[in-house]
C-alpha positions in Angstrom: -6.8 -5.5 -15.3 -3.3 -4.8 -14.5 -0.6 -7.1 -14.9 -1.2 -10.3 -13.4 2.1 -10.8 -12.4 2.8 -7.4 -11.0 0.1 -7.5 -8.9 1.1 -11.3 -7.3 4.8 -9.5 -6.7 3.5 -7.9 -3.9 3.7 -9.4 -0.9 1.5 -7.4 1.0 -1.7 -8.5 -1.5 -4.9 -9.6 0.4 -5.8 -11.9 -2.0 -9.0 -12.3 -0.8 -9.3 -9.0 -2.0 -8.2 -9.4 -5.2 -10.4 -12.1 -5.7 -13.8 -10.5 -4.4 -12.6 -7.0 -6.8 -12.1 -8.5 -9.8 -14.3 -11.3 -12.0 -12.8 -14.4 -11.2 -13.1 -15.7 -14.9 -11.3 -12.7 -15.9 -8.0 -13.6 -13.3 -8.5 -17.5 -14.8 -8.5 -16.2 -18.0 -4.6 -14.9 -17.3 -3.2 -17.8 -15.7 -1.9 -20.0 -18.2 0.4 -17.4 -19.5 1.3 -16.8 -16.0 2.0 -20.7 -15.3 4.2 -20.5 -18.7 7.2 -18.2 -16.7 10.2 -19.7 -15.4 10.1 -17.7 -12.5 9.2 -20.3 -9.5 7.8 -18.0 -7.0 5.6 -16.5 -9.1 4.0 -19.6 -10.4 3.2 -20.7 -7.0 1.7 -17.5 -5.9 -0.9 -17.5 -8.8 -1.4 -21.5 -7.7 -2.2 -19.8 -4.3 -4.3 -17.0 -5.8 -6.3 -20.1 -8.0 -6.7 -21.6 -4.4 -8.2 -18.8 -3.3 -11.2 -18.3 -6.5 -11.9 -22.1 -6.1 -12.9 -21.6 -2.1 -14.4 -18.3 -3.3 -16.6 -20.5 -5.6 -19.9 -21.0 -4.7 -20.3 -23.9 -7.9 -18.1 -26.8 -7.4 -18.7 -27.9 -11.2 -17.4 -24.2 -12.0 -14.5 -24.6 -9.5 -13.9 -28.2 -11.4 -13.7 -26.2 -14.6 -11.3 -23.2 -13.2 -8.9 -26.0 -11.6 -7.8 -26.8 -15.3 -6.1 -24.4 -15.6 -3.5 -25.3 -12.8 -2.4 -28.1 -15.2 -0.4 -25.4 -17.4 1.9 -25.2 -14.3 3.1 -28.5 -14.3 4.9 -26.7 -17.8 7.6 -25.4 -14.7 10.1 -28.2 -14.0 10.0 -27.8 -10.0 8.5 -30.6 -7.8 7.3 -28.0 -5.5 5.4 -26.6 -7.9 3.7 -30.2 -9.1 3.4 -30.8 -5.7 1.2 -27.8 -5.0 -0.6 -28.0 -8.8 -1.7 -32.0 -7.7 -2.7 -30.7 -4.4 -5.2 -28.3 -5.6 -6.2 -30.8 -8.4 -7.2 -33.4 -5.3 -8.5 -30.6 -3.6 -11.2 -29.7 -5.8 -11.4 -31.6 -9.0 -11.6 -35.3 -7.3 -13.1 -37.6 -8.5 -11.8 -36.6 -11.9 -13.9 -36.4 -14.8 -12.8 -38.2 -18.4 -11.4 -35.1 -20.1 -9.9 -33.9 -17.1 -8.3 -37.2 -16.4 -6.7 -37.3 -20.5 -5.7 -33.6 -20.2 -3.6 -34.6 -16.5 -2.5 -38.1 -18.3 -1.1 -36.4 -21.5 0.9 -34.0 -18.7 1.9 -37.4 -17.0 5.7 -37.5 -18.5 6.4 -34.1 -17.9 5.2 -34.5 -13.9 8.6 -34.8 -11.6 8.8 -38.2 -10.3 8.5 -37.6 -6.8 5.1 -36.6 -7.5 4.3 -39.6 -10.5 2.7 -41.6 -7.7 -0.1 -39.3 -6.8 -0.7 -38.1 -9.9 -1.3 -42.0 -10.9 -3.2 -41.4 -7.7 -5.6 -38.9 -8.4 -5.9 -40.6 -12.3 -7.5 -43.2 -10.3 -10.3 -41.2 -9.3 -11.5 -40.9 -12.7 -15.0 -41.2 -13.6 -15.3 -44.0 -16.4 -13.3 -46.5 -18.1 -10.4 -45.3 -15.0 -9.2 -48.9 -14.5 -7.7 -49.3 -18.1 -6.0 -45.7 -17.9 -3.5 -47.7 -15.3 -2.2 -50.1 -18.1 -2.5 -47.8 -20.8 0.2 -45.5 -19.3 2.4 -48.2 -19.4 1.6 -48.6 -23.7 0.8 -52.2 -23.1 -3.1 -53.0 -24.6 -5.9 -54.7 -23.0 -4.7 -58.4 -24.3 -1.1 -58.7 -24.1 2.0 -57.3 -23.9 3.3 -54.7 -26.7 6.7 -56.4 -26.8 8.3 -59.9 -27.8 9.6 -62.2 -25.4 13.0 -61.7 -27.2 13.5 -57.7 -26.4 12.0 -58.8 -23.1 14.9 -61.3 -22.7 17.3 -59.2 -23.9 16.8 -56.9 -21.4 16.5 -59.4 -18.6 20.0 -60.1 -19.6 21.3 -57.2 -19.4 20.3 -56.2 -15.6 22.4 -56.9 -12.6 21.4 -60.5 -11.3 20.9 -58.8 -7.6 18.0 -56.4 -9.0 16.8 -59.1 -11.4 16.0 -61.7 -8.6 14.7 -59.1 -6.1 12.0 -58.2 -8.9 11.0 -61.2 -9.4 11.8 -61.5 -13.2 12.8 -64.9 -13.3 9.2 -66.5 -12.4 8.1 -64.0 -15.0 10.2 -65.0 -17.7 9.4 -69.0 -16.9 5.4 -67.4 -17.4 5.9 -65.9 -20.4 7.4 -68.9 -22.0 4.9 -71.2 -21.3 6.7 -72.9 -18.2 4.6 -72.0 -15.6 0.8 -71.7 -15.7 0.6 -68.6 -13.3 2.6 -65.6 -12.5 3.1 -64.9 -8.0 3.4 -61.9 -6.5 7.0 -60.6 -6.1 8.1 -61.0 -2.3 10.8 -59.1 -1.2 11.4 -57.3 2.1 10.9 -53.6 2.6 14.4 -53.2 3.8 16.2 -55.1 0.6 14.3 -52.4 -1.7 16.3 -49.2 -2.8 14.4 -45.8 -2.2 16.7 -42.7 -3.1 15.3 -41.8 -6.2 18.3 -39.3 -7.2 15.9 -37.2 -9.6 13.2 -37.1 -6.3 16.2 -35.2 -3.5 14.3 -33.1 -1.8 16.3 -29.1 -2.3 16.3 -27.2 0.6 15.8 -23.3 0.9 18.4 -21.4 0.0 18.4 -17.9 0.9 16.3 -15.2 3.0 14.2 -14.5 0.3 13.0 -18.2 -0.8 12.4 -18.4 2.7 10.0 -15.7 3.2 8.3 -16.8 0.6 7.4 -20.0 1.5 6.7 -19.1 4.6 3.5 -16.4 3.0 2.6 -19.7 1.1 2.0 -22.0 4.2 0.3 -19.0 5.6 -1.9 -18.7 3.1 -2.6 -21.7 1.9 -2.0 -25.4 3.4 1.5 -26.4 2.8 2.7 -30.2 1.5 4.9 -32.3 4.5 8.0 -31.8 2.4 7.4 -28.2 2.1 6.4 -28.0 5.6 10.1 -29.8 6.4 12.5 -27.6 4.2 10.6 -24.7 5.6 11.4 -25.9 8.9 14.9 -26.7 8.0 15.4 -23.2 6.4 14.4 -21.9 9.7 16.7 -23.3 11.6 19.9 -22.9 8.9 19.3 -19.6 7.7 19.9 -16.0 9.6 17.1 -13.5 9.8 17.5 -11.1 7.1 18.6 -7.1 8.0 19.2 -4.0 6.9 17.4 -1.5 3.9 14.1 -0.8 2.7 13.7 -4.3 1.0 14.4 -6.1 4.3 12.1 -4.1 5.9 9.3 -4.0 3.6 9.5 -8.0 3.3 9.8 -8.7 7.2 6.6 -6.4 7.7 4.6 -8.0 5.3 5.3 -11.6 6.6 4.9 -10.6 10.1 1.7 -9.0 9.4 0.9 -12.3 7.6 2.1 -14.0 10.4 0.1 -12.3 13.1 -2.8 -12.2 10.6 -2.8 -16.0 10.9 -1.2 -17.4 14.5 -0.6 -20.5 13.8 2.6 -22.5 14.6 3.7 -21.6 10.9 2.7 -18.0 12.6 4.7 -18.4 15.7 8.1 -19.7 13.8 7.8 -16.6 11.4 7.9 -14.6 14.2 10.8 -16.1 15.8 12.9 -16.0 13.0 11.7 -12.7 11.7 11.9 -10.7 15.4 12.9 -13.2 17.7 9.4 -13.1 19.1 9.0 -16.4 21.7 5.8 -18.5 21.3 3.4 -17.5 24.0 2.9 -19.8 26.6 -0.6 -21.2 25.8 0.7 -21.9 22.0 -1.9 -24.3 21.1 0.6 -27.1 19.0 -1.8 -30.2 18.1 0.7 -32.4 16.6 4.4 -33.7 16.6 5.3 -32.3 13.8 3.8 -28.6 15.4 6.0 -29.5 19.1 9.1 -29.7 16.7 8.4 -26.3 14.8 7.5 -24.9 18.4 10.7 -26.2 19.7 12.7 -24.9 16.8 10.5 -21.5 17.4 12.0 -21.3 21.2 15.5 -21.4 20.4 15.1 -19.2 17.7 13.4 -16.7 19.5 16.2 -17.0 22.0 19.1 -16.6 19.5 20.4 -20.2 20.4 21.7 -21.9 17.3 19.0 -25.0 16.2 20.3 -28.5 14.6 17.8 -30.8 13.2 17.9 -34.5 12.2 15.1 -35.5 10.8 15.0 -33.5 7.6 14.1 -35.6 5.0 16.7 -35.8 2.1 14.3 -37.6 -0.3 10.5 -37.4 -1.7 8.6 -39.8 0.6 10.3 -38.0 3.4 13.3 -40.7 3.4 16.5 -39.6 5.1 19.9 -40.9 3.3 21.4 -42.9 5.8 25.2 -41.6 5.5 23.8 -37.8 5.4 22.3 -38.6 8.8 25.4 -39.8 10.5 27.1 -36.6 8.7 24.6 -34.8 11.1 24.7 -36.6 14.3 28.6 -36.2 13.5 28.3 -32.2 13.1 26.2 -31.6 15.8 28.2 -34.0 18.0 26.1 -34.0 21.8 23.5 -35.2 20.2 21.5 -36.4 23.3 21.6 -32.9 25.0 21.2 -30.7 22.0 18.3 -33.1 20.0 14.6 -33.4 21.3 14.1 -37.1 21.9 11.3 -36.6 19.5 13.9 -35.1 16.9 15.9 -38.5 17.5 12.7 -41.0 16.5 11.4 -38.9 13.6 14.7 -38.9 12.0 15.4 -42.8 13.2 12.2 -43.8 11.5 13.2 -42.4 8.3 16.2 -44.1 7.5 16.1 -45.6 3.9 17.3 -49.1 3.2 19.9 -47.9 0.7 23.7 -47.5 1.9 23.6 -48.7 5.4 26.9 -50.8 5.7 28.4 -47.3 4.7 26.7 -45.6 6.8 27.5 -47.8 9.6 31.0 -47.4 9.2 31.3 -43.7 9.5 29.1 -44.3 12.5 31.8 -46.2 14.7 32.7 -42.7 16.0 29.5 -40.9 16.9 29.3 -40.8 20.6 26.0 -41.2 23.2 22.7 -43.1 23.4 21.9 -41.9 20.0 25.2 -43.2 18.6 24.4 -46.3 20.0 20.8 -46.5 19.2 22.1 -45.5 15.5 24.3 -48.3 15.0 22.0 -50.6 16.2 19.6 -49.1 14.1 21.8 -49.6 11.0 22.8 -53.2 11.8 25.4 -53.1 14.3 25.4 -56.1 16.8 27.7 -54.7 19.3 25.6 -52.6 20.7 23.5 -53.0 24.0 20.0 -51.4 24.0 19.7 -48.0 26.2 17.8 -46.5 29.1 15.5 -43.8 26.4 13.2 -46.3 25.5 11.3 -44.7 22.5 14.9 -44.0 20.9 15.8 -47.7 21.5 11.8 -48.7 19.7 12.2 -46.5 17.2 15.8 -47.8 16.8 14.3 -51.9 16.9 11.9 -50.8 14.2 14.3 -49.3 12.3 16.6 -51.8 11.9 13.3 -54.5 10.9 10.9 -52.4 9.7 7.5 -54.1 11.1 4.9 -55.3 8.2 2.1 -56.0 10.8 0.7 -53.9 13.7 2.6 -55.6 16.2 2.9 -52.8 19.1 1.4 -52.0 22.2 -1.3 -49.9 20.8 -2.5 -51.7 18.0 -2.7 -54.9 20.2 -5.2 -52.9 22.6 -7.6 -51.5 19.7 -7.4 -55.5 18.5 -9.2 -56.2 21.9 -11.8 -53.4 21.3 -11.9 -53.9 17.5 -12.1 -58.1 17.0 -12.3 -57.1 13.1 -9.1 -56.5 13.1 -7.6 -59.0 15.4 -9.0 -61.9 12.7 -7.2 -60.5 9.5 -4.0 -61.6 11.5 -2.4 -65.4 11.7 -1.7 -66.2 14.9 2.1 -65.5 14.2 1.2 -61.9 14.2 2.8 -61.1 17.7 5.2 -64.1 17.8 8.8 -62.8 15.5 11.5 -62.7 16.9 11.6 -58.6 16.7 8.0 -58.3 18.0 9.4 -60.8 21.2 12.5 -58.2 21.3 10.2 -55.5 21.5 8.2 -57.1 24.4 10.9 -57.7 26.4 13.0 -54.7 25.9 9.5 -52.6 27.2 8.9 -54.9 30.2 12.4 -54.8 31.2 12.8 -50.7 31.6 10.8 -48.0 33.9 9.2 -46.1 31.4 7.9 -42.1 31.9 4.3 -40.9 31.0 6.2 -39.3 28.4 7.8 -41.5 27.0 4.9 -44.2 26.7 3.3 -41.5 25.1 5.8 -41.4 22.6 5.5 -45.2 21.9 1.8 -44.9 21.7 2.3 -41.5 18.9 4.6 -44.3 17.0 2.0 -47.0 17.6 -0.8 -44.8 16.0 1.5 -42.9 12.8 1.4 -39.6 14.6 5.4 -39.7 14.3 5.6 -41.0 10.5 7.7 -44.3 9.3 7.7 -44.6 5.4 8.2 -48.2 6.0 6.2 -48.8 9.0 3.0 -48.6 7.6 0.7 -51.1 8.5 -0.2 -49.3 11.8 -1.9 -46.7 9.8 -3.5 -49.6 7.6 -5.2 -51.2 10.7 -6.7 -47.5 11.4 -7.7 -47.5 8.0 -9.0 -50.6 8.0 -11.4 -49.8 10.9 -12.6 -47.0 8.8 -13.4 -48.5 5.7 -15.1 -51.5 7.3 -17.6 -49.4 9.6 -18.0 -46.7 6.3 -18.7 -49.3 3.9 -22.6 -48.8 3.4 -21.9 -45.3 3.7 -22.1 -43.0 0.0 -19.1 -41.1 1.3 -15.4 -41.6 1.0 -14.3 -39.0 3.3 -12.7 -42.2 5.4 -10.5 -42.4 2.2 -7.2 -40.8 3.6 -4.6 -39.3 2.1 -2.7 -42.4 2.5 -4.4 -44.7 0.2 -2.0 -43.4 -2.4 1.0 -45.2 -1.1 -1.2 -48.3 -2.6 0.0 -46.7 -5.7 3.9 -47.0 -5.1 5.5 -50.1 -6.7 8.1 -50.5 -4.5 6.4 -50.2 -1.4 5.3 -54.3 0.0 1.1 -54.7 0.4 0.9 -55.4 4.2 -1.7 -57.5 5.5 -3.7 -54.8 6.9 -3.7 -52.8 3.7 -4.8 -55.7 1.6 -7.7 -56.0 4.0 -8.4 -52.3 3.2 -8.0 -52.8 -0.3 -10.3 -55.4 -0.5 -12.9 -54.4 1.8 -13.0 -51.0 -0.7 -14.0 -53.2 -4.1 -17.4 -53.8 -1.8 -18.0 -50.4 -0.6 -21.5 -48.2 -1.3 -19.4 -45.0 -2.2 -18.4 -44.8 -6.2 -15.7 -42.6 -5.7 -14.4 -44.8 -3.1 -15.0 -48.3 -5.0 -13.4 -47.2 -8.2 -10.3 -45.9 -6.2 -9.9 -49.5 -5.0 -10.7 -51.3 -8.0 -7.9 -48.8 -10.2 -5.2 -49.6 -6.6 -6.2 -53.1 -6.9 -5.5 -52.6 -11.2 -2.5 -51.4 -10.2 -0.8 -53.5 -7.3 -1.6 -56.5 -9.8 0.1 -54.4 -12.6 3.3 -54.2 -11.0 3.4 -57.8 -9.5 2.6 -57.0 -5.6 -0.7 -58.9 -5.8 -1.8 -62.4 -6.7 -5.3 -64.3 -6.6 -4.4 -66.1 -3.7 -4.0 -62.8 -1.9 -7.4 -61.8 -2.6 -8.9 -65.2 -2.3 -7.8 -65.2 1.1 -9.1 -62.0 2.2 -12.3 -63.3 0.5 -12.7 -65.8 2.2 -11.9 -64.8 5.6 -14.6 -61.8 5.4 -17.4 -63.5 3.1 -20.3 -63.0 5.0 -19.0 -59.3 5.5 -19.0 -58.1 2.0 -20.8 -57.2 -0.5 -20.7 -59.8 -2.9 -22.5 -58.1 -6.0 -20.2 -55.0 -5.6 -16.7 -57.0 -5.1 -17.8 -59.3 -7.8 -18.3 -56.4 -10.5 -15.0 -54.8 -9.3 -13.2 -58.1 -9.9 -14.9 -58.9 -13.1 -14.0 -54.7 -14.0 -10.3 -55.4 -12.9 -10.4 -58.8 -14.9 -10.7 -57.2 -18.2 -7.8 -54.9 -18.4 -5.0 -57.1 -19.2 -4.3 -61.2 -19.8 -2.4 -60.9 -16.7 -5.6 -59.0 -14.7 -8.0 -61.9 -16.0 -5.3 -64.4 -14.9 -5.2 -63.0 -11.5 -8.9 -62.9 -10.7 -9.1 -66.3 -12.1 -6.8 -67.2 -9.5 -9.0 -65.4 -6.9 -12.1 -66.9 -8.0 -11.1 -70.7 -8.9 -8.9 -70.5 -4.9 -12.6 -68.7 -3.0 -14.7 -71.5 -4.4 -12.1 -73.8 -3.1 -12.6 -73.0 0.3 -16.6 -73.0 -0.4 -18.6 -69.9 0.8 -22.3 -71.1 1.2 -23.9 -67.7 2.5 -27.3 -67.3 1.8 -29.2 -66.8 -0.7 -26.6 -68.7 -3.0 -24.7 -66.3 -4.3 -22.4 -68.8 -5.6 -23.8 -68.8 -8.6 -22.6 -65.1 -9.6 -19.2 -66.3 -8.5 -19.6 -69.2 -10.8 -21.3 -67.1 -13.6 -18.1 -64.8 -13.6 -15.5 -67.1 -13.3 -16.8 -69.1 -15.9 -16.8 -66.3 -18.4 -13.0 -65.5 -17.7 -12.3 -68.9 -18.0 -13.7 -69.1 -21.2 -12.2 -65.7 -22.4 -8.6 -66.5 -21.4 -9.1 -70.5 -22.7 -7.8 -72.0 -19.2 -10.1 -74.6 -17.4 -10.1 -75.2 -12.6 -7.0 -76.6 -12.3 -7.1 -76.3 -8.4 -7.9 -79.8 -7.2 -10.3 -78.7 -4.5 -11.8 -76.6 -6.8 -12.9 -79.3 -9.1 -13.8 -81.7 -5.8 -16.4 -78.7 -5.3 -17.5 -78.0 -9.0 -18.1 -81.9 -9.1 -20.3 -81.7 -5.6 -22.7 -78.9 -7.6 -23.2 -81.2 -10.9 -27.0 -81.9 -9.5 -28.7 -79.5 -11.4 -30.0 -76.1 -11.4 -28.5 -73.0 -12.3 -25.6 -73.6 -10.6 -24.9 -77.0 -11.8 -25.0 -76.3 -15.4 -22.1 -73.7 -14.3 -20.0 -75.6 -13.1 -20.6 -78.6 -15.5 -19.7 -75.9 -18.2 -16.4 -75.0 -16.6 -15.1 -78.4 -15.8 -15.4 -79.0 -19.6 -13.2 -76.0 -20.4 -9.5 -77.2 -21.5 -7.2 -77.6 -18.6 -4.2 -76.8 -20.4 -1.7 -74.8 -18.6 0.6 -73.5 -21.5 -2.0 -71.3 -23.3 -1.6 -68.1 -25.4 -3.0 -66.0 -22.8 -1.1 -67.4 -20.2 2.1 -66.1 -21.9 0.8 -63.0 -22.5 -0.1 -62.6 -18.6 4.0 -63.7 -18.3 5.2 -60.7 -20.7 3.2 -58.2 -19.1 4.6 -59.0 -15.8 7.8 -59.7 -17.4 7.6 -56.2 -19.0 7.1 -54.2 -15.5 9.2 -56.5 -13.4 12.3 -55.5 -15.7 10.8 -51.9 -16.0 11.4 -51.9 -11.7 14.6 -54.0 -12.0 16.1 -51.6 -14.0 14.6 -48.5 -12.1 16.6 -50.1 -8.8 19.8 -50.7 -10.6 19.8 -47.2 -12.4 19.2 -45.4 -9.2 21.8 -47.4 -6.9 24.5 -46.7 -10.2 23.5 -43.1 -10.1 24.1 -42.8 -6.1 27.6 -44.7 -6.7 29.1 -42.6 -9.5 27.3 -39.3 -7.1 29.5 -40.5 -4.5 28.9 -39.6 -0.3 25.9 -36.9 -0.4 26.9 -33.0 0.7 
């Protein structure tokens, strides 16, 4: 065979071709050294080619086996390239098996952090034993914690008390020595968390060239949401290229791509390439594909394009001071911005530097300089005649951590499910009550309820307004549970796996219902999220308990038992928490039949009696008493009202270091990344 890399440098390659002409084990076998260049491009184009043999693969074990090999390319330092490389890893090695899982975990350091969170992810899928692999990557063991409460303190001392508080290392540290018997969940408010990772900015294109080439990588293969944004954005910033054979020979091959596959990534190559217009009866099935088309149109008619809602971070965040730098540039912001344009880039606004940004916003003028302001805190400002820009403004400024809109409230009515995870103080805050009368009080279009309905249902994407999706979700996974499959299991689940990012009430429902589905792959995804969110302090037994209890007769017991006893037995602090759980269901007494509170009783009293701590929980005992008549369930609960109440025990303090450990661990990752974005100074 030629060389590999040769062949991939031109762009005119059907690799489909390429694929069906030569042995595919013979193209595998050439990769790694391929994935070991520095060159960028090239890398990605044999990810695409890899793409490519998998689909071509009739054996999805041999596919499994081929995929492998992407993991040399995480070797290259770019996140677009991780990005693609976990993308076809999900694609076709999930669930993963154990030695795929240890190969990707030993790769784990060297993945770029905007992509850490699905790789942790996608580790979660793994076959066997995956529960464990969450602590182990943090080099804590399955008893305790690996270091002394002194380092510990220490470091506790030497964070900024701001960061320190917010974390929730204090009621840690009183854990760990022996001063309180259990360890809460952290609570802290979405919009008091930093979220500019500076090593996670997002780069955007920077010439012709990088441009053409990412735009014969969405058309062959499917693009990430932060690839699909900068290639948007590089649209829109950067001229056509002109002029000589190279020109030429790289604008035929994309547009015979690009007419190859018409798609809206189709139609905007065409418009930027030959100022070709979108035909009429464009097909565009999303927002996201109305934006491209609208940038498409201008393009095509040589007007000059300005976009806001380019994200500046990974999690498609937008800096807050970059986007007034934007609004400032492109100054008429109401006429030359699609209202569409306004609430993407309004719902993206990260918590971090807002009083800044607010300041350097006192200029910008229009409804969308208004709306801005208001958006970022101001209370001077009225609210405004465009009533999704005014919404998307509210939600902004208070990010909502329940379903509280319009939609929602209707699919509550046909979906009762839902309507009982909330307390009755669901719809009753004070920016839910804004919302309400804001709405009532204006004429809305067709169009613009439409608009509110797309940000009701997650169609126009909010990194902190989440729990719409979660309600969704948690339709899906409560009609799918007794199904074997997990294709309900969206993409999104993986924000379970971001520490900084609040559990909702919607997606602790979903996490909880998953522990009792049919589906392995889908169970152990929840039970290794569940590891996790407990890990890093987000979730407590009375959080489970509750959920529990308000869905007993719903779930599984057998399956959501073995998932908490599985989850129980990674850490002192895991066995703490589903002690919690357990000792605070009982309390609240679920009598379903046939008994099944003796399996409850069976494995809390084995935790009990692992960990050495007896039912504190008043009620608890008062039930435990009531069961003392006999049977099997009586000796059970005889046995574990014996068991030593004491609330300063060995493992108890062990539970306090580990969350002691990763509560510093976030502490400091907030205070590092708000020192780095001071000494960066205002973003350019």
């Amino acid at each position: 065979m030629d060389d590999l890399a040769d062949i991939l440098r031109n762009d005119s390659l059907d690799k489909r071709a390429l694929v069906n002409s030569i042995p595919a084990m013979e193209i595998v076998a050439e990769l790694p050294l391929l994935f070991s260049t520095e060159d960028e491009t090239l890398v990605c184009k044999g990810l695409d080619l890899l793409t490519a043999i998998c689909e071509n693969s009739k054996e999805p074990a041999q596919a499994k086996l081929m995929v492998s090999t992407a993991l040399y390319a995480l070797d290259n330092e770019s996140a677009d390239v991780h990005a693609r490389t976990l993308a076809i890893v999900k694609r076709f090695a999930c669930p993963l098996d154990a030695p795929f899982a240890e190969e990707l975990r030993g790769r784990l350091d060297l993945i770029h952090p905007s992509q850490r969170v699905l790789a942790e992810a996608l580790l979660a899928t793994a076959c066997g034993g995956a529960a464990v692999s969450v602590v182990n990557q943090t080099g804590d063991g399955a008893g305790g914690a690996s270091e002394s409460l002194e380092s510990l303190l220490n470091q506790y001392n030497s964070l900024d008390e701001k960061w320190r508080n917010l974390a929730g290392c204090a009621e840690a540290l009183d854990a760990a020595r022996g001063e309180t018997p259990l360890v809460e969940a952290i609570r802290f408010n979405a919009n008091d968390v930093l979220r500019l990772d500076p090593d996670a900015r997002i780069q955007p294109v920077r010439e012709a060239d990088e441009l053409i080439d990412l735009f014969m990588r969405g058309l062959e293969s499917q693009l990430l949401e932060h690839d699909l944004e900068r290639l948007l954005d590089g649209a829109a910033r950067i001229k056509r290229a002109r002029g000589g054979d190279y020109w030429d020979a790289r604008l035929t091959g994309l547009g015979a791509r690009a007419k190859q596959n018409c798609n809206y990534l189709g139609a905007l190559a065409l418009a930027w390439a030959f100022g070709s217009p979108p035909e009429a009866d464009q097909y565009f099935e999303s927002l996201f594909h109305k934006r491209v088309n609208a940038v498409a149109t201008k393009l095509a008619a040589g007007e000059p394009v300005f976009l806001l809602a380019t994200p500046t971070h990974a999690g498609l965040w937008i800096d807050a001071r970059m986007l007034v730098d934007r609004a400032r540039e492109i100054g008429d912001v109401d006429t030359a911005i699609t209202t569409i344009e306004q609430v993407q880039a309004l719902l993206r606004l990260a918590p971090d530097h807002r009083d800044e940004a607010l300041s350097a916003a006192e200029h910008l003028k229009g409804e969308f300089g208004c709306a801005m302001r208001y958006a970022l805190g101001s209370n001077s400002e009225s609210l405004g005649a465009n009533v999704p820009l005014w919404v998307a403004a509210i939600r902004a400024r208070t990010p909502l951590t329940e379903p509280y809109c319009m939609m929602v409230k209707l699919m509550v009515r046909d979906y009762p499910l839902i309507g009982r995870c909330l307390s009755p103080q669901t719809f009753e805050t004070e920016t839910v009550k804004l919302l309400g009368q804001y709405i009532e009080s204006r004429s809305a279009t067709h169009d613009m309820v439409a608009l509110i309905g797309d940000m009701d249902i997650g169609n126009i994407k909010s990194p902190l307004c989440t729990e719409v999706y979660w309600a969704r979700q948690f339709r899906s996974v409560s009609e799918s549970r007794a199904s074997g499959s997990n294709y309900w299991q969206e993409d999104r689940w993986e924000q379970l796996f971001e520490s900084d990012l609040p559990i909702g009430t919607m997606a602790l429902h979903s996490l909880i219902y998953g522990l009792a589905v049919s589906s392995p792959e889908a169970r152990m995804v929840a039970i290794n999220a569940l590891t996790k969110t407990i890990f890093d302090g987000r979730v407590d037994g009375k959080m489970i308990a509750s959920i529990l209890a308000d869905h007993f007769s719903d779930l599984n017991t057998k399956l959501w038992l073995e998932a908490l006893h599985a989850v129980s037995r990674v850490s002192a602090l895991h066995a703490q928490v589903v002690q919690a759980a357990l000792e605070t269901l009982i309390s609240s007494g679920p009598n379903p039949d046939p008994d099944p509170q003796v399996s409850i009783l069976d494995v809390l009293y084995e935790i009990s009696r692992r960990i050495n701590r007896g039912i504190t929980c008043d009620t608890a005992r008062k039930y435990l008493f009531a069961l003392k008549g006999g049977g099997t369930a009586g000796a059970l609960a005889q046995n574990l009202l014996q068991l030593s109440t004491s609330q300063n025990s060995e493992n108890s303090k062990s539970a306090g270091l580990i969350a002691l450990k990763q509560r510093i661990k976030r502490a400091n990752r907030w205070q590092a990344w708000y020192e780095a974005t001071l000494a960066a100074g205002h973003p350019r």
